[in-house]
Z-matrix of the N, CA and C atoms (Angstrom, degrees):
N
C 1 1.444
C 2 1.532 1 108.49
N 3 1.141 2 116.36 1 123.19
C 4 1.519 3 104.10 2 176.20
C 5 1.387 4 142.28 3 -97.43
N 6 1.297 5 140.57 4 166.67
C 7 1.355 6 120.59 5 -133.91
C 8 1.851 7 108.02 6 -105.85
N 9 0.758 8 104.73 7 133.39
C 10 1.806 9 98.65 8 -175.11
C 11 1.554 10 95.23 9 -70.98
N 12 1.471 11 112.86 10 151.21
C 13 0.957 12 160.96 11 141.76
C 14 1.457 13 149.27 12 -69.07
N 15 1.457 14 128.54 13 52.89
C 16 1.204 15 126.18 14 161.43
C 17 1.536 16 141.94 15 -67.50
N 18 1.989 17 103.24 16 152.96
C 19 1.354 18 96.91 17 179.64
C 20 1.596 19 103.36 18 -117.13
N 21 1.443 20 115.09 19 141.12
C 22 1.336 21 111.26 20 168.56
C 23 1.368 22 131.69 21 -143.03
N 24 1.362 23 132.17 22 -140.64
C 25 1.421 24 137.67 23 152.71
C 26 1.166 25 103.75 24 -134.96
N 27 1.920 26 101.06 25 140.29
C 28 1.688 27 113.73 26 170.02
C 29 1.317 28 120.40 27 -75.96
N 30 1.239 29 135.90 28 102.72
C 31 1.127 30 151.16 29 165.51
C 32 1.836 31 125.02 30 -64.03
N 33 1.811 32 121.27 31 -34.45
C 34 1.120 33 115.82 32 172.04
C 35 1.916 34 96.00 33 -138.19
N 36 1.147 35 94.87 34 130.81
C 37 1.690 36 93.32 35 158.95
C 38 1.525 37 117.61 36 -124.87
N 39 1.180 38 122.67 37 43.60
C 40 1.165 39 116.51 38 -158.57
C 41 1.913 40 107.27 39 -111.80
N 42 1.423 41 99.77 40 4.39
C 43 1.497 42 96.85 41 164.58
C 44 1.406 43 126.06 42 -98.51
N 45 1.373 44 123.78 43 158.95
C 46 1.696 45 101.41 44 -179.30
C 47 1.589 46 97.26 45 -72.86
N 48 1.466 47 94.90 46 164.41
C 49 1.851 48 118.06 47 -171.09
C 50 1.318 49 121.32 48 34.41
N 51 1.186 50 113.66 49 18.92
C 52 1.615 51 126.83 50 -156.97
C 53 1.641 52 107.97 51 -117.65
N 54 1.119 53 130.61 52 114.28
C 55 1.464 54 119.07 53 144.83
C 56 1.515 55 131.38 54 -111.06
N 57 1.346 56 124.96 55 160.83
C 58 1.458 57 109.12 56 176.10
C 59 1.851 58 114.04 57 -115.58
N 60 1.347 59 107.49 58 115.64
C 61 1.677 60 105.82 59 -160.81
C 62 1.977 61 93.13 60 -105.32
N 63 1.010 62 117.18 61 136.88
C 64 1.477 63 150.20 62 159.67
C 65 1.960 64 94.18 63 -84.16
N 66 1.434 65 88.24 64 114.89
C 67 1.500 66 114.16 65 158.76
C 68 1.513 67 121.86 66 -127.95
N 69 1.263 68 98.02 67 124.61
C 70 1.781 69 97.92 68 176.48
C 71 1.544 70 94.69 69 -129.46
N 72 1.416 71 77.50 70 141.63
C 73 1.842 72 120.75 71 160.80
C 74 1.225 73 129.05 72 -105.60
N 75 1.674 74 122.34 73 124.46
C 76 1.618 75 107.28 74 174.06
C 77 1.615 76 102.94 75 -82.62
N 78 1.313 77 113.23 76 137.33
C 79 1.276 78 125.51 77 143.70
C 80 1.429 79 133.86 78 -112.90
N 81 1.446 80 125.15 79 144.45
C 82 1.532 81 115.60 80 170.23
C 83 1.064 82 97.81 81 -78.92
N 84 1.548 83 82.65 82 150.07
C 85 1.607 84 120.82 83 148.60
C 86 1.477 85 118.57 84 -55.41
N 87 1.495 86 115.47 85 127.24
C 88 1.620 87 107.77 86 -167.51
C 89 1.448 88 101.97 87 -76.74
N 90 1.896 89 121.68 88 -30.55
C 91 1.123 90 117.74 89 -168.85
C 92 2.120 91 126.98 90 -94.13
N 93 1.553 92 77.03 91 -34.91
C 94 1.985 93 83.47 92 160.03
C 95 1.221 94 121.15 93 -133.20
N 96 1.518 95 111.93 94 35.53
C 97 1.422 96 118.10 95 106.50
C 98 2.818 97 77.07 96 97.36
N 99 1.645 98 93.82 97 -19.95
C 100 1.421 99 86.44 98 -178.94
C 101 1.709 100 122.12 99 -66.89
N 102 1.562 101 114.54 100 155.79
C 103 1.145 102 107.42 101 160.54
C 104 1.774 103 139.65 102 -81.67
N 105 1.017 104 114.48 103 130.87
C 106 1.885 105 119.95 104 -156.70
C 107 1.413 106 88.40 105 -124.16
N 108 1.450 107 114.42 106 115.59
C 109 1.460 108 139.68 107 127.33
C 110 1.695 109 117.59 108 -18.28
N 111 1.069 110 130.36 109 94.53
C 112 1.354 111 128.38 110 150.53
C 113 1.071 112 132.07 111 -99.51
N 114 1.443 113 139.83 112 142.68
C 115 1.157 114 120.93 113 154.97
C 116 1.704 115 115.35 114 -162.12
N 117 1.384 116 103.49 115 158.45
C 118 0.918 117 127.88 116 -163.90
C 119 1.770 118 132.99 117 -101.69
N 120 0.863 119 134.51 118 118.57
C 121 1.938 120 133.17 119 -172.14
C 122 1.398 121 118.54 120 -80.91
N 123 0.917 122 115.03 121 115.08
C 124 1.658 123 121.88 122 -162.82
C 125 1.687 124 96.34 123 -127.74
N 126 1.604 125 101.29 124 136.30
C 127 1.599 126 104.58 125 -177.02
C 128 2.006 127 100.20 126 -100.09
N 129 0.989 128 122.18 127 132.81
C 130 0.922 129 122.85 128 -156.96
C 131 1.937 130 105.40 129 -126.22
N 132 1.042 131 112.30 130 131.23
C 133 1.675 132 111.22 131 -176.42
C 134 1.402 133 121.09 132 -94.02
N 135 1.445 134 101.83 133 102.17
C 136 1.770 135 113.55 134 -170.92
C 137 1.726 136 93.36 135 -108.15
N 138 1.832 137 102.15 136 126.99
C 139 1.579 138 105.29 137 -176.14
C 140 1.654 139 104.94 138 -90.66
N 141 1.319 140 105.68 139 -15.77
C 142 1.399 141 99.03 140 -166.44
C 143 1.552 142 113.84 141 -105.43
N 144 1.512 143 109.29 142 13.81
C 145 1.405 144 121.44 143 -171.98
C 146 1.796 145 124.12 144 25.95
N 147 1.829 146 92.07 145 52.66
C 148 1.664 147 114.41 146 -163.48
C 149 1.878 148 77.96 147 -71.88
N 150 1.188 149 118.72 148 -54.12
C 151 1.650 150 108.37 149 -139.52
C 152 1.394 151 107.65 150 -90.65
N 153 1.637 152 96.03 151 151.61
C 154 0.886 153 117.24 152 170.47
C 155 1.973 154 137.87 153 -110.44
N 156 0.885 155 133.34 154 167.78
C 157 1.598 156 138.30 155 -151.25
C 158 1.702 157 91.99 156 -78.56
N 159 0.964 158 127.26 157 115.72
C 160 2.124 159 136.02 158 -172.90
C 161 1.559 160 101.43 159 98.58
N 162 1.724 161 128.64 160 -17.81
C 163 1.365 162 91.89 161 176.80
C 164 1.856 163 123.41 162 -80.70
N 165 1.364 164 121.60 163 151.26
C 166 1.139 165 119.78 164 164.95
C 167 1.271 166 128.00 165 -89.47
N 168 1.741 167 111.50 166 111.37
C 169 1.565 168 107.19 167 -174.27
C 170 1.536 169 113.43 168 -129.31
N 171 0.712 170 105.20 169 177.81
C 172 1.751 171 116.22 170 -179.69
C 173 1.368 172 113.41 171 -98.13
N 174 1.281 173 102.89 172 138.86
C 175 2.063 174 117.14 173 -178.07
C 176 1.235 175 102.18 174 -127.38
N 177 1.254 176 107.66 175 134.07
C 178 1.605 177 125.21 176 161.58
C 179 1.476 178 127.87 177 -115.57
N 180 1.444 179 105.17 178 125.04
C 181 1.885 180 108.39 179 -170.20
C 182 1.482 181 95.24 180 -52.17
N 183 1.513 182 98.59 181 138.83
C 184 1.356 183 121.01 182 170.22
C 185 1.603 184 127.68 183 -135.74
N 186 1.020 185 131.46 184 174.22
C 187 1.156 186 114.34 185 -162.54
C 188 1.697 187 112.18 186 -87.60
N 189 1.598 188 139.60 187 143.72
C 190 1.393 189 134.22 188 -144.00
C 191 1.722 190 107.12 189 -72.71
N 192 1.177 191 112.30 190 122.12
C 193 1.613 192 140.21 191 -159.61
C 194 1.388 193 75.33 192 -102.72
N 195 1.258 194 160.37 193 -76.71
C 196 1.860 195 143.68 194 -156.19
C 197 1.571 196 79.03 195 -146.41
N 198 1.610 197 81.35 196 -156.29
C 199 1.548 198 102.29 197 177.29
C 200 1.323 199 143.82 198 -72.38
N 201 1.415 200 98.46 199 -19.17
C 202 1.598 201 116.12 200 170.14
C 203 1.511 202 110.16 201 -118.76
N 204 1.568 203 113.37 202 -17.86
C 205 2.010 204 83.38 203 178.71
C 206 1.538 205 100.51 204 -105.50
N 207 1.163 206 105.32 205 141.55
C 208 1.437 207 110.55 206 163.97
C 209 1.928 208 87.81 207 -140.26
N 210 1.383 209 110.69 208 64.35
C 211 1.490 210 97.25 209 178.50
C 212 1.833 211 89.00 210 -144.86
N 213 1.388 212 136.18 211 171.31
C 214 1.490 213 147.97 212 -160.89
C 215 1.671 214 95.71 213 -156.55
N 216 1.441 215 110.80 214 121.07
C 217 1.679 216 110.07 215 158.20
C 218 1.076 217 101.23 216 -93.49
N 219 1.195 218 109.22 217 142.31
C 220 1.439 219 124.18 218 -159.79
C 221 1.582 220 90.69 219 -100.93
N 222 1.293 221 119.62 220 131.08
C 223 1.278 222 128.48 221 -171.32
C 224 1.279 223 139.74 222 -82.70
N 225 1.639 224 109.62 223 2.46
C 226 1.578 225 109.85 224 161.69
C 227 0.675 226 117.42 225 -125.73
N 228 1.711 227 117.12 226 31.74
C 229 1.754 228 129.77 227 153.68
C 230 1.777 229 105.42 228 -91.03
N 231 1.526 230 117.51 229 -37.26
C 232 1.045 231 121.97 230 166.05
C 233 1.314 232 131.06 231 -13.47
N 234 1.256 233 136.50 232 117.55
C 235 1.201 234 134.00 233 179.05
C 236 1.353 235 119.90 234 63.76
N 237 1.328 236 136.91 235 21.33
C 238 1.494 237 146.61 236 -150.73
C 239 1.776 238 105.60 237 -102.95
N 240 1.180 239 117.96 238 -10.70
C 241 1.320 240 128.80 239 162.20
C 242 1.577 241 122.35 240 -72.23
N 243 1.395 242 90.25 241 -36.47
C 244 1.562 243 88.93 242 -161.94
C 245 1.314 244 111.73 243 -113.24
């Protein structure tokens, strides 16, 4: 099965190995048909505590690290902003 792939921005780095990335998706509206911004906060497991809070990096589902991350920054998106 293969693993989804998100892109986002780091919003908190202030846990160890931990970041928290904001991903949005446009979706339509089924009924007027407009496009709507969503998005979603995903805790994501960084070992090398590279990132920082404005960079945009990429996460890949991984298998559940505690109770809230089951997410991987993929590491040569890391730091690619700055």
């Amino acid at each position: 099965m293969p693993r989804r792939v998100l892109q986002g921005v780091v919003v908190s780095d202030r846990m160890d190995k931990t970041v928290v990335v904001r991903a949005e998706e446009r979706v339509m509206h089924p009924l007027y048909k407009k496009f709507i911004k969503r998005s979603k906060k995903y805790h994501a497991h960084d070992e090398e505590n590279q990132c920082k809070v404005g960079d945009r990096v990429r996460i890949v589902e991984a298998r559940p690290k505690s109770r809230i991350k089951r997410w991987d920054v993929m590491t040569e998106q890391a730091r690619a902003g700055a």
